[in-house]
N, C-alpha and C positions, 0 to 999 in steps of 0.2 A: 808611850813616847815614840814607837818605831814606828805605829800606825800613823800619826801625825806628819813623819816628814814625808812620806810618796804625798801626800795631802798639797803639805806646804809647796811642795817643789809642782805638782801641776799646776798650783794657780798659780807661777810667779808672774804672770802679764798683770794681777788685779794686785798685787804687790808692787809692782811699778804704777801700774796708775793710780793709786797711793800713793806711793813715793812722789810721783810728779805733784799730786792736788795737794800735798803737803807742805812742798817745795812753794807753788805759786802761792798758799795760803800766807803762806811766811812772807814773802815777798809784800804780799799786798799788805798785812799788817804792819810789819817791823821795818822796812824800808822807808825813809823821808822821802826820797829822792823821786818824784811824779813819776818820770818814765822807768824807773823800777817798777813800780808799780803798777805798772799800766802789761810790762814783761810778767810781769808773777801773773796778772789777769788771765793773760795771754795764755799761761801758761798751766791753770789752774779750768781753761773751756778746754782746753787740747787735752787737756786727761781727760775731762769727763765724756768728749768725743769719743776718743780713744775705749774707757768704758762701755759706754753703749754699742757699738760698732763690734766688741768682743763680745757681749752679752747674746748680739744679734746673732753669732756666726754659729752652724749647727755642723758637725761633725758626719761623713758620707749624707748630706744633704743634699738637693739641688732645686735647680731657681722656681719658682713656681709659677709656672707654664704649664697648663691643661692642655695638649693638643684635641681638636674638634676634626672629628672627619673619619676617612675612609679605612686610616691606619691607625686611629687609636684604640677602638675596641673598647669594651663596654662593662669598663671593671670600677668598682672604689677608689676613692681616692682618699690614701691614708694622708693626713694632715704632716706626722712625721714625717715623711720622706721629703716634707720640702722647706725652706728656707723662710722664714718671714721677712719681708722686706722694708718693712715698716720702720724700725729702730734705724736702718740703713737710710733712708730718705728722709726721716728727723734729722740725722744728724749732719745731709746735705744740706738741709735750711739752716742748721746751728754753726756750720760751716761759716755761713754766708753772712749769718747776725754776728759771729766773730769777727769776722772783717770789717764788719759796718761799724759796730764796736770798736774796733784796734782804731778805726781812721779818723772817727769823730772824736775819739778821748786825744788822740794826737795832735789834732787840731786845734782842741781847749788848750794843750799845755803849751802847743805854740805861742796861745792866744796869753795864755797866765805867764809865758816866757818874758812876753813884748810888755806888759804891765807891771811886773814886778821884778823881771831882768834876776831870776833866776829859778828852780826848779826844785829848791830842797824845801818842804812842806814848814818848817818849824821858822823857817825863814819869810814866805809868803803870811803863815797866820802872824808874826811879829808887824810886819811891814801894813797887815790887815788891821790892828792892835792900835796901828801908829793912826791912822786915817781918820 
């Protein structure tokens, strides 16, 4: 048991992002209310951002830049010593799909506001029911 908690207590960043993708998960299901849900969404890509981004980060790392030329000198290049950047620039595109995302579902519920004059799901499929 003693072994476990220095364990538990390094990882508590993947322990929050847990906590958060737990949180949105909830949201998105349990929630009637459209723009809850759309918050729990929101909030359920921001952890898994968050994940990968921490997954990416390497501990006395650095950026991986080869210098070429007069002063670099003519050694190995150990793969450790540097940073993959890849998880980090996925997760500037997934940035970007989340917004695209957040602005187009806000727009629908605008749209579902102006048609059925109001936003709580249990409400819109009755009013869907009546039709």
């Amino acid at each position: 048991m003693s072994d476990l908690v220095p364990i538990l207590i390094s990882k508590v960043n993947y322990w929050v992002y847990i906590a958060l993708m737990m949180i949105g998960l909830w949201a998105v299901i349990a929630k009637n209310n459209l723009v809850k849900k759309i918050i729990g969404m929101n909030i359920l890509q921001t952890a898994v951002i968050l994940f990968f981004i921490s997954i990416g980060a390497k501990y006395n790392a650095t950026i991986p830049i080869i210098m070429h030329g007069h002063d670099a000198g003519h050694h190995a290049v150990n793969a450790i010593d540097y940073i993959n950047p890849l998880p980090h620039v996925l997760m500037l595109t997934a940035i970007v799909v989340a917004v695209a995302t957040l602005g187009v579902a806000l727009a629908l519920v605008i749209k579902v506001h102006q048609k059925y004059q109001t936003l709580e799901e249990d409400e819109i499929l009755a009013k869907m029911d009546e039709q």
